[in-house]
C-alpha positions in Angstrom: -46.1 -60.9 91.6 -48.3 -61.7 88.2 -47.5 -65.0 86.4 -45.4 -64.2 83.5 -46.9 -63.1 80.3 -46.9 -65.4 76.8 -44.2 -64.4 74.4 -45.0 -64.8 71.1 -42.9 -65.3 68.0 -43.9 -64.2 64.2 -42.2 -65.8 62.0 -43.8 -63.3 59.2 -47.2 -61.8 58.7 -47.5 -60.1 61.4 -50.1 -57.6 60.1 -51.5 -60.3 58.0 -54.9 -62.0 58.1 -53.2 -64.6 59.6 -51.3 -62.5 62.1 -54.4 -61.1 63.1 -55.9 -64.5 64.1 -52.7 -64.7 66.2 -53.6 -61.2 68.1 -57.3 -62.2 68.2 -56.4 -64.9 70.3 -54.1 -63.4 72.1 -56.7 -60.4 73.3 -59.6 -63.1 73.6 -57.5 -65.1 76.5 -57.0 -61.6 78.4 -59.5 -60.0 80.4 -58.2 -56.6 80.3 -58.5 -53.9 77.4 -55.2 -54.4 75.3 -52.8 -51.8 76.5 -50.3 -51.8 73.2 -46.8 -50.0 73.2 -44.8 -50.4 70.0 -41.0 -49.8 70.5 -39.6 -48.7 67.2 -36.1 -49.2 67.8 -35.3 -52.4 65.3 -36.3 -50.5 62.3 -34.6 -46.7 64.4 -32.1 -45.8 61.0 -35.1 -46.3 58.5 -36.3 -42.8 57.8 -39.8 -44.2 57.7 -39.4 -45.5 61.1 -42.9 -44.1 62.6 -44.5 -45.3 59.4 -43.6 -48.9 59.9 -45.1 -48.9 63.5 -47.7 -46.8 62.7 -48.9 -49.8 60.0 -48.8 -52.1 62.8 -51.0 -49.7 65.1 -53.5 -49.3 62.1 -53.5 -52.5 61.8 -54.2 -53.4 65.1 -56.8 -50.5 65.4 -58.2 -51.1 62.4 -58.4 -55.1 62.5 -58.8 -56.0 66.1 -61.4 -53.4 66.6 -63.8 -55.4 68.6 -61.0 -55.1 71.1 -60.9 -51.5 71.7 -57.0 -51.8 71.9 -55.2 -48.5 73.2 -51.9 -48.2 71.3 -48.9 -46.1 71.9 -45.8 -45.6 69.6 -42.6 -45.2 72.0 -40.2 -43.3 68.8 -37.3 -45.1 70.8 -34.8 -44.8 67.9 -31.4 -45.5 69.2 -29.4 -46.0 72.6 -30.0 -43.0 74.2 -33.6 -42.8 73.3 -34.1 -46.2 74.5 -32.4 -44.7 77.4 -34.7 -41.9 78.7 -37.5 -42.4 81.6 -39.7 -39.7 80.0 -40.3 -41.4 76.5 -40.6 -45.1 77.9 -43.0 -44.1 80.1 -46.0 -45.4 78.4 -43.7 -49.2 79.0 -44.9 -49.0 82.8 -48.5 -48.9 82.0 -48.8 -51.2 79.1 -49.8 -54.6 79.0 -49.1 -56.0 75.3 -45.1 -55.4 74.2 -44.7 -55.1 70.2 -41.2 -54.9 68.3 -41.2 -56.1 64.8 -39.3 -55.4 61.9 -35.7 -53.4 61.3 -32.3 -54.9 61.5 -31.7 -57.4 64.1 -27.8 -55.8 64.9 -29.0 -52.3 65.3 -31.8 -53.5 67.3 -29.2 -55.2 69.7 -26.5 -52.3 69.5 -29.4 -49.8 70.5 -31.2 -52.0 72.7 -28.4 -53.4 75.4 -28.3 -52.4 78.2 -31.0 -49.6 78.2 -33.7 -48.9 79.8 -36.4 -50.4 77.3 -35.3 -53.6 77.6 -34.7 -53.8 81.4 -38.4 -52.4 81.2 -39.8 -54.8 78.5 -38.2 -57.8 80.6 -39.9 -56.9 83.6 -43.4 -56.5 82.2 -43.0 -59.6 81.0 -42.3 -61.3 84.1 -45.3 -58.8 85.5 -47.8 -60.2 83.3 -47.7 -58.3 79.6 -47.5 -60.0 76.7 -44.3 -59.4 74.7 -44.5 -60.1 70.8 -42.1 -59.9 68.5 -42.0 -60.6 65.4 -38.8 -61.0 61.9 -36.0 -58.9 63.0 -36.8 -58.5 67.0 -37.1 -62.6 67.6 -33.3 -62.7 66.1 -32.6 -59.9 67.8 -33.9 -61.4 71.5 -31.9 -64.7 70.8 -28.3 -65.8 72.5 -27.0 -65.6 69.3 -28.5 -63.1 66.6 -28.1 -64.3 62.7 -27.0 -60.9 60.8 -29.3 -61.1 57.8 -28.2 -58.3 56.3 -24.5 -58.5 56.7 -24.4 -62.1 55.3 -27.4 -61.5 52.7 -26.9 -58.2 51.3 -23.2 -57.0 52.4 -21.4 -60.8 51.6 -19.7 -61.0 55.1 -18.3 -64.4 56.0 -20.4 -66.4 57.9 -21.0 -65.3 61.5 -23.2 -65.3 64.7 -23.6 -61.5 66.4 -24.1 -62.1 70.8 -28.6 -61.3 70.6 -30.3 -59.7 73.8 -30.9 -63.1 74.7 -33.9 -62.7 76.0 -34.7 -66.3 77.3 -31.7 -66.9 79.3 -34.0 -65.3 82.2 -36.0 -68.7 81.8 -33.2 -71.1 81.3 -32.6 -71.3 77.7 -30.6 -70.8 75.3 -32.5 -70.2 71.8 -31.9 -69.2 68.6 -34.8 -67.8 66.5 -34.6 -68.3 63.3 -38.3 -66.2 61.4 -38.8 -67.0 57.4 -37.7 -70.0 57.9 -39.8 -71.6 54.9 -39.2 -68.0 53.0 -39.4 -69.1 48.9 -38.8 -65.0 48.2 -35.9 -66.5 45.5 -38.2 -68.7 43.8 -36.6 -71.7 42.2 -33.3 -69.3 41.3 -32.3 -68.5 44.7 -32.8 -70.0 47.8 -34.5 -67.8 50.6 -35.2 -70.5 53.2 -33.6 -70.1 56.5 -34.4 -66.5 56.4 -32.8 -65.3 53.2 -29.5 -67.9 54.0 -30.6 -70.9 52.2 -30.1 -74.6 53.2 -26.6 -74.9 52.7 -25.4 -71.8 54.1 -27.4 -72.3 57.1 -25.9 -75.7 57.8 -22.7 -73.7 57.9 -23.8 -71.2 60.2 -25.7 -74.0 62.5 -22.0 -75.8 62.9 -20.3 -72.6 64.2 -23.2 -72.7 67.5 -22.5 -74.4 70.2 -23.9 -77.6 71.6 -26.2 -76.2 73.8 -28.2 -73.9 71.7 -31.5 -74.5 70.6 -32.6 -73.6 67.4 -36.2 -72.4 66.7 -37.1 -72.1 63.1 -40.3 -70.3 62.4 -42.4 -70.5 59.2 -43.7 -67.7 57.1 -47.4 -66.5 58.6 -46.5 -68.2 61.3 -46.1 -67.6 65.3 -44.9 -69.4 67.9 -46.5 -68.7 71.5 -44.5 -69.5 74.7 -46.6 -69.6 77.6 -44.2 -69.6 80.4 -46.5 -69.6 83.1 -48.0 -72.8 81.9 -44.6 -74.7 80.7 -46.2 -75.4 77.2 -45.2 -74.0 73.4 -48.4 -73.6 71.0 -48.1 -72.9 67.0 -50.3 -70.7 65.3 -51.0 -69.8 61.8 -50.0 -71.1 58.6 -46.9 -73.5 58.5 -44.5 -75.1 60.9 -42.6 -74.6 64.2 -39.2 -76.6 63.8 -36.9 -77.3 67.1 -33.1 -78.4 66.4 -31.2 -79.5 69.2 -28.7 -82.0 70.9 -28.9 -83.6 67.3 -32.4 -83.6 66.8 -35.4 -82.3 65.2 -38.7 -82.1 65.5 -42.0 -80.4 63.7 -44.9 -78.7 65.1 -47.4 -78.1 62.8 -50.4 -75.2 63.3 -52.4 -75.8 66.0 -50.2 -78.5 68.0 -48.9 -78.0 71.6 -45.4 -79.3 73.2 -43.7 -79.2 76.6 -41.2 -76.3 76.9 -38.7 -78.2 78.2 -38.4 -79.3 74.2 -36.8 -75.8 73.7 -34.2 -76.7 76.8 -33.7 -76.7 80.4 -36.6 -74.3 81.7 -37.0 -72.9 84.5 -39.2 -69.5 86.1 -36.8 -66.9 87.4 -37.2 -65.1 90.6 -38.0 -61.1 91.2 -34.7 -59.7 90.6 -33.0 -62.3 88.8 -30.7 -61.2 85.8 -32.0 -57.4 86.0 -30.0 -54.6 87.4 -29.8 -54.1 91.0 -32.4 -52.2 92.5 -34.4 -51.7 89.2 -37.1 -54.2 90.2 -38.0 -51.2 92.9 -37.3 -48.6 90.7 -39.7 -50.0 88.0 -42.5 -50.7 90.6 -42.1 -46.8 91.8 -42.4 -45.1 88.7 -45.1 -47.7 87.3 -47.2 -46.3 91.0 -46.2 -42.5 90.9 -46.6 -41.6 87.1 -49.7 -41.7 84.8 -48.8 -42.6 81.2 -48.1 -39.6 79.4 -51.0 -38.6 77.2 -50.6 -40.3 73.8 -51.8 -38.4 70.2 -55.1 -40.0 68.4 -54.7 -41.8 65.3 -54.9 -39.3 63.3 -52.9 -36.9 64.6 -50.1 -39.6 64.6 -51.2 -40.3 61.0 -50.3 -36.8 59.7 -47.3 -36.9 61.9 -46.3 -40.0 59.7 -46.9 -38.7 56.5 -44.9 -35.1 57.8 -42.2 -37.7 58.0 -42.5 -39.0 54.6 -42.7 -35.3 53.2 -39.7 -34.4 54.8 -37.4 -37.4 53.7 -38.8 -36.4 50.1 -37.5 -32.5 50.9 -41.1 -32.1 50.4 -41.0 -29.0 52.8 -43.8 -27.2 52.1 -46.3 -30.3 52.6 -44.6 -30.5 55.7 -45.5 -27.2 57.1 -48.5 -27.7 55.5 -48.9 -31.1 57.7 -47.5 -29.1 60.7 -50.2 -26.7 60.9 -53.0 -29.4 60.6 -50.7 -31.4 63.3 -51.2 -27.8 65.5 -55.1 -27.5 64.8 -55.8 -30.7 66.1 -53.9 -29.5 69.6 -50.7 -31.0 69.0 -46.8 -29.7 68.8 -44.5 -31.6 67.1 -41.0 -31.3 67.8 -38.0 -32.7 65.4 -35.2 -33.8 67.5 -32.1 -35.7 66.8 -34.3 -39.3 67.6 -36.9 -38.1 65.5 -40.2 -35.9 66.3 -42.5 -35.9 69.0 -45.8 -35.3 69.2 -46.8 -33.1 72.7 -50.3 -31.7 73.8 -50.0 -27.9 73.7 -51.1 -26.7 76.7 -54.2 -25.9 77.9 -55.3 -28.8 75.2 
């Protein structure tokens, strides 16, 4: 078995110029060509789902160039998308793990127990890098804070259960991105990811003891090598760690123990996946080839089809159709959304 991969954590800025000293490092301490896959479930009921990972593939293509990264967009939009072997194949071959932004609760709803995240897991422990960044570092804590509910909708103050994604290593953490956010100005109060101070003292009461709270500043990630037993922060601001009544700041650039975020520990094979999908993964990751994936700019015209079509724009979306279908590419609109598929013979 590979050591574990890092995890990283954006706090914001993701697609940034400070995000993309964040990736640059990340590809420079790996020998291999970045493999990318870009799950889009977190932001799955926006109708300009592809668009918002297709920025973050431009980005990276476009930005990280030196790299040569190879990028794939998995259009994993709800549970039973996130569900199917065919469309997560690319997961088996891919060494670099992006989620980003959406809604942290539909990210969780359509993300349990599936497929995808069995699969992202295990890469993990195999050796990819998972990062995630706003809405997918709540979404992977033990306990997910529903932005949107509390923010926009005015539901009383409440923890949703996360993916809880680190329990595999011991811990029990609750990510917390924008956490210096000054969106409101000095009228409203945005830190603590859109909360505010006071609010978020209320919600940090209703947690218990054992939970470890990781607030991450705008432009700002958080890498957790595992392998190595050491946290690093990146970027522009600060890395802050609440627990068993204390607190402490990182700033950019320092390093700390990962026992500071709790009780670590590495997990075994199996451990905390379904049984028998530790086999299952290795089988399909040996017999199948990742499914060929469309060029940029055939996923760039299948984008802005998208857009046309939530406008009713219909005739530009023939229009883009056609040029989708000279470049040797069917599109096919199903109820998670297109997909792109080499005609044949192409």
């Amino acid at each position: 078995m590979n050591s574990p991969g890092p995890i990283i954590l954006f706090g914001s800025g993701e697609i940034s110029a400070s995000g993309r000293k964040t990736w640059e490092w990340l590809f420079s301490q790996r020998e291999e060509r970045p493999q990318v896959a870009i799950l889009e479930t977190p932001a799955g009921f926006e109708p300009n789902s592809a668009q918002v990972a297709g920025d973050v593939a431009d980005f990276l293509r476009h930005r990280l160039q030196n790299h040569d990264p190879q990028i794939e967009i998995i259009p994993a939009r709800n549970h039973s998308a996130a569900d199917d072997p065919a469309l997560l194949a690319p997961l088996h071959h891919a060494n670099t793990l992006f989620m980003g932004a959406g809604s942290p609760s539909y990210a969780v709803r359509h993300l349990r127990d599936t497929r995808a995240w069995t699969l992202l897991r295990a890469q993990q422990r195999r050796g990819a890098a998972l990062v995630l960044a706003s809405a997918s570092t709540i979404a992977a804590s033990r306990y997910a804070l529903p932005v949107y509910e509390i923010y926009k909708v005015g539901e009383d103050l409440h923890w949703k259960d996360g993916l809880d994604f680190f329990a595999d290593y011991g811990l029990s953490l609750v990510v917390v991105p924008h956490w210096n956010n000054r969106d409101g100005g000095d009228r409203l109060d945005t830190r603590r990811c859109y909360l505010g101070q006071g609010r978020f003292a209320q919600m940090q009461a209703l947690l218990p003891a054992q939970a470890t709270i990781v607030g991450i500043d705008e432009h700002t990630a958080l890498v957790v090598d595992v392998a190595n037993a050491h946290c690093q922060v990146l970027g522009q601001g600060d890395t802050t760690i609440l627990n068993n009544d204390r607190t402490r700041t990182y700033r950019s650039g320092q390093r700390f123990p990962i026992t500071e975020l709790g009780p670590f520990h590495l997990p075994a094979d199996e451990a905390r996946l379904p049984a028998g999908r530790w086999a299952q993964i290795d089988a399909q990751r040996n017999a199948n080839p990742a499914a060929p994936q469309p060029p940029a700019d055939v996923q760039a015209l299948a984008a802005a089809r998208s857009a046309a079509r939530a406008q009713r724009n219909w005739q530009q979306a023939d229009a883009l159709r056609d040029a989708i279908e000279q470049q040797g590419w069917t599109v096919q609109d199903t109820a998670d959304g297109p997909l792109l598929l080499p005609q044949a013979g192409g």
